[in-house]
C-alpha positions in Angstrom: 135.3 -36.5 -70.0 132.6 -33.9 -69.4 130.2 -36.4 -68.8 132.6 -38.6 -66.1 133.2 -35.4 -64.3 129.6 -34.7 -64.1 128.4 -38.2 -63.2 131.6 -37.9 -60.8 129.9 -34.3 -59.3 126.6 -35.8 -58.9 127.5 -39.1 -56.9 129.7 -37.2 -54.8 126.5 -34.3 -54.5 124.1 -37.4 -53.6 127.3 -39.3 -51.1 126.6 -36.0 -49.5 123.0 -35.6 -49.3 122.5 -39.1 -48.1 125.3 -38.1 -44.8 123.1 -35.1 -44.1 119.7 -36.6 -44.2 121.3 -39.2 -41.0 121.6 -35.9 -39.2 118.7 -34.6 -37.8 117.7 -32.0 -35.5 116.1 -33.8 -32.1 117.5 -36.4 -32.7 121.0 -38.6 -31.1 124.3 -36.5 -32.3 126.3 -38.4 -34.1 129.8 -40.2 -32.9 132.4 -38.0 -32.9 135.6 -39.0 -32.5 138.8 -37.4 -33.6 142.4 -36.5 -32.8 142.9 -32.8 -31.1 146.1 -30.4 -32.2 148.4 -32.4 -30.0 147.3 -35.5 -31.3 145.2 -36.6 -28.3 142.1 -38.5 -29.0 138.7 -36.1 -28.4 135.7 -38.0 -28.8 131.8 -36.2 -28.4 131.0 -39.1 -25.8 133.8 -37.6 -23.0 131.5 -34.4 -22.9 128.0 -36.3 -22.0 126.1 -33.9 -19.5 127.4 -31.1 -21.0 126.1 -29.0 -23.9 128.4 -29.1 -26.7 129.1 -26.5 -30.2 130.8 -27.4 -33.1 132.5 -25.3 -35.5 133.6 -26.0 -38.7 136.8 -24.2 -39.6 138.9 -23.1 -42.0 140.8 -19.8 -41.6 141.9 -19.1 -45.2 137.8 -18.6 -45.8 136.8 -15.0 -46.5 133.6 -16.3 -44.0 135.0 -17.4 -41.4 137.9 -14.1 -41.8 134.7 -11.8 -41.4 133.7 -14.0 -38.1 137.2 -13.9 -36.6 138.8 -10.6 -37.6 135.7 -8.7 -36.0 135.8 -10.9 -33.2 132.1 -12.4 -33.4 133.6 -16.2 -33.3 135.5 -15.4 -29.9 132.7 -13.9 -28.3 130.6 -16.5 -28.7 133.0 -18.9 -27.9 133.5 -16.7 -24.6 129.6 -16.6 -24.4 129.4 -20.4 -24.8 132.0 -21.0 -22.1 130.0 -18.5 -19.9 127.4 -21.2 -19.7 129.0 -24.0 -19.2 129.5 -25.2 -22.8 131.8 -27.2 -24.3 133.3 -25.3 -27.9 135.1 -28.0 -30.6 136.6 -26.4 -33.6 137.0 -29.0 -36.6 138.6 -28.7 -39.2 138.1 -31.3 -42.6 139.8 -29.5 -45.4 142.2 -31.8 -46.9 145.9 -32.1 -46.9 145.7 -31.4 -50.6 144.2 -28.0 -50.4 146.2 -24.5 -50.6 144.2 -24.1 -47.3 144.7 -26.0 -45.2 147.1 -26.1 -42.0 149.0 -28.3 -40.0 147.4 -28.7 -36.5 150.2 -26.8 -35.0 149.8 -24.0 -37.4 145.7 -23.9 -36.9 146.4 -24.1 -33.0 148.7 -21.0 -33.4 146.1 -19.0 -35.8 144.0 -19.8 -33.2 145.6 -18.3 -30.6 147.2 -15.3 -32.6 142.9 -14.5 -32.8 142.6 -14.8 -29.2 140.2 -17.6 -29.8 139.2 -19.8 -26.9 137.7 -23.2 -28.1 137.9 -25.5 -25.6 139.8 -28.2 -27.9 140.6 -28.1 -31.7 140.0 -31.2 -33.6 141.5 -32.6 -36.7 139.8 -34.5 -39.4 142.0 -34.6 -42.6 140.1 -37.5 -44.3 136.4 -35.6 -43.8 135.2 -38.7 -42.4 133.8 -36.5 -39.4 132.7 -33.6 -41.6 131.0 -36.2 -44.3 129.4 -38.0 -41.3 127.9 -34.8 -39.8 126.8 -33.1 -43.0 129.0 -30.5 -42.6 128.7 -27.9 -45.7 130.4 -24.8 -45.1 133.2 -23.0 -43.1 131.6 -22.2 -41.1 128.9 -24.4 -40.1 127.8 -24.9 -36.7 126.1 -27.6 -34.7 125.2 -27.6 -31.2 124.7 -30.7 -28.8 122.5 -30.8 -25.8 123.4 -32.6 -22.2 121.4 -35.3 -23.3 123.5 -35.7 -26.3 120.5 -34.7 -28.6 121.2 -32.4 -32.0 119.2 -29.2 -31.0 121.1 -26.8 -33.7 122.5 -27.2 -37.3 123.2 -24.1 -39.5 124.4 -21.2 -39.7 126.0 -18.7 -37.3 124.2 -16.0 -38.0 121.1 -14.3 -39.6 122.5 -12.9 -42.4 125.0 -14.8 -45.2 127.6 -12.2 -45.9 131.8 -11.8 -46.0 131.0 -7.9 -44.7 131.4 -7.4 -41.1 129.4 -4.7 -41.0 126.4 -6.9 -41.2 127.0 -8.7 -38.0 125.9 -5.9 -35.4 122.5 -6.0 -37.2 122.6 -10.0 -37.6 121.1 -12.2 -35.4 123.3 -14.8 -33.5 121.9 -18.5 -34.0 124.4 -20.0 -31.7 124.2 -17.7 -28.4 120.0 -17.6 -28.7 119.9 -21.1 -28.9 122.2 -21.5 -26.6 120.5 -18.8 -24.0 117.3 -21.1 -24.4 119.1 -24.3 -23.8 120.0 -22.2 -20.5 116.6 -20.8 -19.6 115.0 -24.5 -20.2 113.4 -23.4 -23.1 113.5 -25.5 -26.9 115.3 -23.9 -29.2 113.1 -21.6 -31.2 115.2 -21.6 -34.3 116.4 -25.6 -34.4 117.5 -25.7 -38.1 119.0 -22.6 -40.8 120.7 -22.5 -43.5 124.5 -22.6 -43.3 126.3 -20.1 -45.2 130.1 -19.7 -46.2 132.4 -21.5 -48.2 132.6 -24.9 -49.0 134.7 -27.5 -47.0 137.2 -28.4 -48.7 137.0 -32.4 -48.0 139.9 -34.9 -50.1 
């Protein structure tokens, strides 16, 4: 049994290294494609011209409670919107988890944290997540106009729960996007995503 279960964890390990290495900074995003909160379909292709974040969510993660309960997410949401950008939240844990919440019960956590994303995306089945690499809650990509991945990784500098470290972090998501701004590359294209795992079926 041991050895199924650890056969078992390493195809599913190498399923998901073989999704991530597809993903690649500089190069085409990948399709996106997914039903919002209300059940609408949202797909990355209606946002071409526009720069684009994703967030991967899931609010019962002492990560992503650190980024939301000090208000970091929302004012780089607000910072994001400032310039234009488009902001998808996704959420890929599964139906099975003590986790995870109904899309009418994310969209209302969402708005109880004053959170602004400009459309919140389901994706029970992880297809999406799988597809995009996505690792942790959270873990954020970011999309140019041209549709090109010019950011994977990590919110912030430093990979802690403490929200004390964010004043002295710095922000990944609003310096790239700054650059993306001034016409400038990203300096930092690719970190290391911290935070808990997604929590796919």
């Amino acid at each position: 049994m041991l050895k199924r279960s650890f056969l078992l964890t390493a195809l599913l390990a190498a399923a998901t290294t073989g999704a991530q290495a597809n993903v690649q900074v500089g190069q085409p995003a990948p399709a996106l494609q997914l039903q919002d909160a209300q059940g609408q379909a949202v797909s990355l292709a209606d946002f071409k011209g526009k720069t684009v974040v994703l967030e991967w969510i899931n609010p019962g993660c002492p990560f992503v409670k650190k980024h939301y309960g000090s208000q970091n997410m929302q004012a780089t949401q607000k910072a994001a919107a400032g310039q234009g950008a488009v902001w998808l939240s996704i959420s890929s844990t599964a139906p099975s988890s003590s986790d995870y919440k109904k899309p009418a019960e994310l969209s209302a956590w969402l708005q109880t944290q004053g959170a602004t994303p400009s459309a919140l995306l389901m994706d029970d089945a992880g297809t999406a997540g799988k597809a995009w690499g996505a690792k942790t809650t959270p873990h954020m990509y970011i999309v140019n106009p041209a549709g090109l991945l010019v950011y994977a990784g990590a919110i912030d500098s430093i990979p802690s729960a403490n929200p004390a470290d964010i004043p002295k972090a710095t922000n990944f998501v609003t310096q790239a996007l700054g650059e993306l701004k001034a016409g400038q590359p990203v300096s930092k294209p690719s970190t290391t995503p911290y935070g808990c795992a997604v929590k796919y079926s």
